[in-house]
N, C-alpha and C positions, 0 to 999 in steps of 0.2 A: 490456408492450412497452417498449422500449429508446428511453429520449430521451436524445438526444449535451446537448443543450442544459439538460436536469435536470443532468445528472452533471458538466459542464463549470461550472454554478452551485454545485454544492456542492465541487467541488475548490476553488475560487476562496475560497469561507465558511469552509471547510478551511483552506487557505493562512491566510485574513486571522485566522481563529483562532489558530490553531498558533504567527504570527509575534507575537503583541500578549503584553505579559509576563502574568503571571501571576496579579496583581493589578490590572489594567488594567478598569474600569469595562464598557466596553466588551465583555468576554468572555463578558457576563450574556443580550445580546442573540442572540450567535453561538453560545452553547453547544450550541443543538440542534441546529447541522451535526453534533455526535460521533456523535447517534440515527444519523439521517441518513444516516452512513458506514457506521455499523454494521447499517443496514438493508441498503446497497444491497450488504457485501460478505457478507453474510450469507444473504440472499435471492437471489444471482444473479451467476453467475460472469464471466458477461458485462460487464453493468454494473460488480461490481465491479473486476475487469481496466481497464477503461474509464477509472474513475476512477482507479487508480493509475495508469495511463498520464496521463492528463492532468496530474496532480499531478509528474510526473516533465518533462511536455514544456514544464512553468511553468522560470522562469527563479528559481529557487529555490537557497539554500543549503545549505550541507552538515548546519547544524543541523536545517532543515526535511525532507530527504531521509533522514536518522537517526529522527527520529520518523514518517516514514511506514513506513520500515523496519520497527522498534518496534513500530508500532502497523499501520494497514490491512492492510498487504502480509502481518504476523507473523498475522492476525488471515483474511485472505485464503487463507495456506497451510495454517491450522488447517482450514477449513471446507472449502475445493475443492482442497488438497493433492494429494491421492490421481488426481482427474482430470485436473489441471492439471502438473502436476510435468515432464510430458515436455517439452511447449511452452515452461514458462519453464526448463527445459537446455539449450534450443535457443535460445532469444536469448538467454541467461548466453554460450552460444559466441562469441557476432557481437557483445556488446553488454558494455563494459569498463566501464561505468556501470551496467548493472544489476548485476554480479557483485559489486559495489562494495555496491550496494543490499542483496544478498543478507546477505551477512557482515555487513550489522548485523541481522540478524533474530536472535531465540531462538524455540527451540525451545517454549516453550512446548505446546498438548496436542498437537501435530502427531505424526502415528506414526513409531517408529523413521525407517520406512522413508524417510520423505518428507524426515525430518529433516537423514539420510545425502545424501540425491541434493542438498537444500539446501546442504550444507555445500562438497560435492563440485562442485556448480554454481558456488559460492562462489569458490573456489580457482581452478580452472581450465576453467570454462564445459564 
């Protein structure tokens, strides 16, 4: 079942991870929001959609939207690609920030196919 309030606390542990450097003590406590993301966009297209939406409607900078890029969303269109692809060309249309989002993604195992509408969404929604 779909909690707004789960996925809204792990975008947030996400965030506060993603921003702290690298070597920051602190990174030891928060490391398993990574599981965490990787369950929820692995497990569930919904959830994970969710999540990248939330992380996107945070007031976040361009470094942290390049690693969601990178990482959940690249990791997002591996797994629900194939079903999902139509609907995110249709907000790449309407939405000059996500197209933005797009074009930092790779390709990584995603199929041709999906890689193409990706790239194509990218450019020109």
């Amino acid at each position: 079942m779909f909690d707004s309030e789960k996925v809204e606390r792990i975008a947030n542990a996400w965030v506060q991870f993603t921003r702290l450097a690298v070597d920051a003590s602190e990174r030891d406590s928060l490391a398993k929001v990574l599981d965490e993301v990787d369950d929820i966009i692995q497990r569930d297209s919904v959830e994970g959609w969710a999540f990248i939406e939330a992380v996107r409607n945070m007031k976040v900078d361009l470094s942290l939207l390049s690693n969601l890029a990178a990482g959940p969303l690249e990791d997002y269109l591996v797994v629900h690609g194939e079903s999902e692809i139509a609907r995110l060309e249709s907000l790449a249309k309407h939405d000059v920030s996500f197209r933005q989002l797009l074009a930092q993604t790779w390709k990584n195992s995603m199929s041709d196919e999906v890689w193409e509408r990706v790239q194509l969404a990218a450019k020109s929604g």
